[in-house]
N, C-alpha and C positions, 0 to 999 in steps of 0.2 A: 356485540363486542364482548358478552361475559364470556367469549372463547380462547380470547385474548389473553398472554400472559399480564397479570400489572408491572404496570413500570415501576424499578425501584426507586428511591430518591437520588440515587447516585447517578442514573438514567433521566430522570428530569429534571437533574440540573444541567447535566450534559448540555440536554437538550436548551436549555434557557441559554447556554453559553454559546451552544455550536448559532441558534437565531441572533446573538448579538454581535456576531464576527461577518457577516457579509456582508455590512460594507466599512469593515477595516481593512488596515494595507496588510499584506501576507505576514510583516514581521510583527507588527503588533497582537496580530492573532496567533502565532507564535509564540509571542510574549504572553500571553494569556490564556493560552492551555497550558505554557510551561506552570503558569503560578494553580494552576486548575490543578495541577498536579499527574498528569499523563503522562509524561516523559520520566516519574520517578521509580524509583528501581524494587522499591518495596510494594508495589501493588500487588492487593489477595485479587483471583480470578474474577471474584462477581464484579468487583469495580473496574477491572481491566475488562471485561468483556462489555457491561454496561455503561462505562463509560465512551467505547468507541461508538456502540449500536445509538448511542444519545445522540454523540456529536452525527451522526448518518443522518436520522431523522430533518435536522433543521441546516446543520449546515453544510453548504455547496461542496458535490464531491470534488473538485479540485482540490481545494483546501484540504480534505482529510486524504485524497490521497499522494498529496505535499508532506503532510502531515505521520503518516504513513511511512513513505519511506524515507523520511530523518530518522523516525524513533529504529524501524526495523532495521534497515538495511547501511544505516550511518554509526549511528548511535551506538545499538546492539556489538556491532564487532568490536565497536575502540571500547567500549566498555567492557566486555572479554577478551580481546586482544592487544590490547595499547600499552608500551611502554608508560613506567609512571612518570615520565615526562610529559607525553602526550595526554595522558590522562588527565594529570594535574591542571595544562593550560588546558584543552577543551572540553571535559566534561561537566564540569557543573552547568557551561554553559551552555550546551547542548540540551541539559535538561530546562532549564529554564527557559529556553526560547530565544535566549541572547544571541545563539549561534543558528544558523540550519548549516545541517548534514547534506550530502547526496556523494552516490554510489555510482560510480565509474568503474564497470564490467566487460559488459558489450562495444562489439567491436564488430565494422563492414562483414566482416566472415569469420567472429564468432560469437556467435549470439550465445543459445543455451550450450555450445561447447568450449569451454572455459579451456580446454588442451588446444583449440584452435588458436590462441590469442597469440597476436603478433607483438603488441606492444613488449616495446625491453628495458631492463634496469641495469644500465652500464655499473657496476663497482666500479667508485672515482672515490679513493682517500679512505675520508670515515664517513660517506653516505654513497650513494646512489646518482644516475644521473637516469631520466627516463624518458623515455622517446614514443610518439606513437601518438594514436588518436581512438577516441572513445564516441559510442554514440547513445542516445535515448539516455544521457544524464535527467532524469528527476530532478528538481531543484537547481538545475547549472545556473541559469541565472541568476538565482542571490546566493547562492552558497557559500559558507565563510569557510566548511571544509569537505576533502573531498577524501573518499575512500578508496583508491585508485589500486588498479592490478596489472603487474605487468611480469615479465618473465625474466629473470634472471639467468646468466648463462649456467648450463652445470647443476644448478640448484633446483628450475623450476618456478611455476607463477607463485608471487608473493604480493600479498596485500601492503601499502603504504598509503598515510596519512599526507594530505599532500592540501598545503594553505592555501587559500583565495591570495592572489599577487604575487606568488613564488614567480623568480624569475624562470623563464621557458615555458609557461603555461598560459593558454590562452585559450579560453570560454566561449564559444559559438551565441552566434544570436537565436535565439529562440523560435523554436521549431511552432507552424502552425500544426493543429492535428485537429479533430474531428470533435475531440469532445475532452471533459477535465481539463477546463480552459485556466484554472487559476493557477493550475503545477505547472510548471514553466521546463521544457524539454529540449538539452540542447544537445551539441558536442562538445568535446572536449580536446585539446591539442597540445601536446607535450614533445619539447623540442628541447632535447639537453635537460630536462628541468631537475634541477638539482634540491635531494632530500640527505637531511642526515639521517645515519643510522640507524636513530631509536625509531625514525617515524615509519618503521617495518610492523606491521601488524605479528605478532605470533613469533615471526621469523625465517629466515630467509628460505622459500621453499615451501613454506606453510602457509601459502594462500587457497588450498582449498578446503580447510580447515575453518578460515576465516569467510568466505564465501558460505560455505557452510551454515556459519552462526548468521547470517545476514539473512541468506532465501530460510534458514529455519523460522525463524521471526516474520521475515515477511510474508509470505508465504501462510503464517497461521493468521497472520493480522489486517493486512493489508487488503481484505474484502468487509473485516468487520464492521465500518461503516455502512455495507449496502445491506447488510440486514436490519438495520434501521429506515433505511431509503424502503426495505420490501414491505414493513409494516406501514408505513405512509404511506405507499401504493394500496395495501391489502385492505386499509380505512379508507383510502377513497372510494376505492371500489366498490367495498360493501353501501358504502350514501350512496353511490350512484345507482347499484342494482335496486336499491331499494325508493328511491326516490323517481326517479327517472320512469317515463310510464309511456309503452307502447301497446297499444289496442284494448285502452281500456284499463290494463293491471299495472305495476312494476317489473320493470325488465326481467326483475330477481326471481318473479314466478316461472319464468321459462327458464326451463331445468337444465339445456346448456350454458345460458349463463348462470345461473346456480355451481353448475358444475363445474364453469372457468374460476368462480371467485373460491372454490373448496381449496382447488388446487392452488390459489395463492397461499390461501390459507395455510395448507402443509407443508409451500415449501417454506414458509416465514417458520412455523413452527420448529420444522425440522435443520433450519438454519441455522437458528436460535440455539439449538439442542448442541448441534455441530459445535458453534463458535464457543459457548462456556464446557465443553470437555474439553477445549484446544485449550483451552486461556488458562483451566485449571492443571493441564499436562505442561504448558509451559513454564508456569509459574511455581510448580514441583520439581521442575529438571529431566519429566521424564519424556517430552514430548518427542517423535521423531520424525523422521522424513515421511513416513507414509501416510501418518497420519498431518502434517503439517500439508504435504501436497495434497489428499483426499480434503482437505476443510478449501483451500486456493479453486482447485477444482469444483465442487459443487457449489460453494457462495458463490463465484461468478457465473456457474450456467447456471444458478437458479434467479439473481439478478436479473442479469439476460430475459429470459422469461417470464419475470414477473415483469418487465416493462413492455414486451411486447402484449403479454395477456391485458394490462393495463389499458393501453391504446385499444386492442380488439373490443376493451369494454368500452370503453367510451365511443365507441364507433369512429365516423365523421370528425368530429369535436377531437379527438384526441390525436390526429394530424394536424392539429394547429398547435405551432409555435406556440400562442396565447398559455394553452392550458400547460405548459413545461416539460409535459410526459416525451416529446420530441426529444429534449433537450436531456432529462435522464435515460434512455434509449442510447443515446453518442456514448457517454458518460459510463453506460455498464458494456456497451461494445469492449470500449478496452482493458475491461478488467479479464477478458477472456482470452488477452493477448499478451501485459504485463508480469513480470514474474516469474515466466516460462508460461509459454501459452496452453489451452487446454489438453494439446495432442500433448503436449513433450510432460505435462503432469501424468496422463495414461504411460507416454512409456516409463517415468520413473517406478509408477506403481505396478506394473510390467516385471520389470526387472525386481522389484521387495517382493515379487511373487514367484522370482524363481524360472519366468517365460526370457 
């Protein structure tokens, strides 16, 4: 283990908070990262970085990536975007936990192409009226607000602020999926639903602007929990190589599993390395897409990988539901699919290079 970086203190309290959240209800865990101070706007990079990779460690990836995308993809824009009306009524509460965010993008036929989006914002008086349906909402079912995109005529897609009970909005029931069973995934249905003016993000026409500041955030963040999940894999592993004993020695003396557990090893290391230059280019203003999609891209195919090399270790044993590695496996599947999935990271970083 002295290979290992030390946890800092701000990483093992994380971690003491993310083991005493599961089995609270989603809002009270909420409520108590808000007061942990995660959601606050003045974080330096080592506590933002080691405060996510802590809550990864102990608590269930659902949660952090519920978690995840209020701070990123909710939070993030009405905090750089949001009229100071909007501001006023949701943000402190959004920080605190009092409120959850979630992000209303995707649509039947336009997922990663935001110029595809059918949804429309009729101009009615002095706000909007908006129509259309959303899918793979984050959070849709408790959400108290939502950050919804639709297209205005003439002007273009435009970001708005859109309340839990607004009339014309109606919330889908909750989608089953495969794995990140505690974020709750739904649609979204907007019929007539009528917004006033200020609750325009940016302004009208400046939704990708505001889409922008949301995959910029999520995107750098929204994996950094599983490089906490990678070092709890990388510590099991090493007990196992080295306890665990076939023909006489420990596993760990045969030098392909040696050689599976190194490579845990690098990719935790090199994860690690990843997520605090991202958290320190964020938190200086200088971070940008290339580098926000390269951190989304490799934390989840090294995730990925470390859960399968995980199972490979444990042989037998580690196809059992029992041991959990099944159930973290579901769990980083879809980190290689949320976001924009791993293809559509290559072609952004495709295109920042000029191909």
């Amino acid at each position: 283990m002295r290979a290992l970086p030390a946890r800092s203190d701000v990483q093992r309290e994380a971690i003491k908070l993310g083991a005493s959240l599961r089995e609270r209800s989603l809002r009270d865990a909420f409520r108590e990262i808000g007061a942990f101070g995660l959601f606050a706007p003045d974080l330096d990079a080592h506590t933002l970085a080691h405060t996510w990779e802590g809550l990864g460690e102990s608590a269930d990836a659902g949660l952090c990536f519920a978690l995840g995308a209020h701070a990123c993809a909710a939070l993030a824009p009405i905090a750089a975007h949001g009229s100071d009306r909007i501001k006023a009524k949701h943000l402190a509460q959004l920080r605190s936990g009092e409120q959850i965010g979630a992000h209303a993008a995707s649509e039947a036929e336009a997922g990663s192409d935001m110029m595809a989006m059918a949804a429309q914002a009729e101009p009615d008086g002095d706000g909007y009226l908006l129509s259309g349906s959303k899918l793979w909402v984050t959070n849709g079912a408790e959400a108290d607000v939502f950050v919804v995109f639709a297209r205005v005529p003439e002007q273009g897609v435009t970001g708005f602020v859109v309340e839990r009970g607004a009339a014309g909005l109606t919330v889908g029931a909750p989608m089953d999926k495969m794995g990140l069973a505690r974020a709750s995934l739904t649609s979204l249905y907007l019929e007539g639903c009528r917004v006033p003016a200020d609750a325009v993000l940016e302004g009208p026409g400046r939704g990708a602007a505001v889409f922008h500041t949301a995959m910029l955030h999520e995107r750098a963040l929204i994996l950094a929990p599983a490089v906490g999940v990678m070092r709890a894999q990388l510590e099991a592993g090493l007990k196992h190589a080295r306890t665990r004993r076939q023909f006489g020695r420990p596993i760990g003396k045969n030098q392909l599993v040696a050689a599976r557990v190194v490579e845990m090893y690098e990719r935790y290391v090199l994860a690690r390395m990843l997520l605090e230059k991202t958290c320190a280019a964020l938190v200086d203003g200088t971070l940008d897409a290339p580098l926000a999609c390269l951190t989304k891209l490799r934390l989840s195919e090294w995730a990925l990988a470390q859960h399968l090399d995980a199972i490979r270790l444990h042989g037998g044993t580690g196809y059992l539901e029992e041991t959990g590695l099944p159930a973290h496996l579901r769990d980083a599947i879809g980190g290689v699919l949320y976001s924009g999935t791993s293809d559509m990271q290559r072609v952004i970083l495709a295109a920042h290079l000029g191909l």
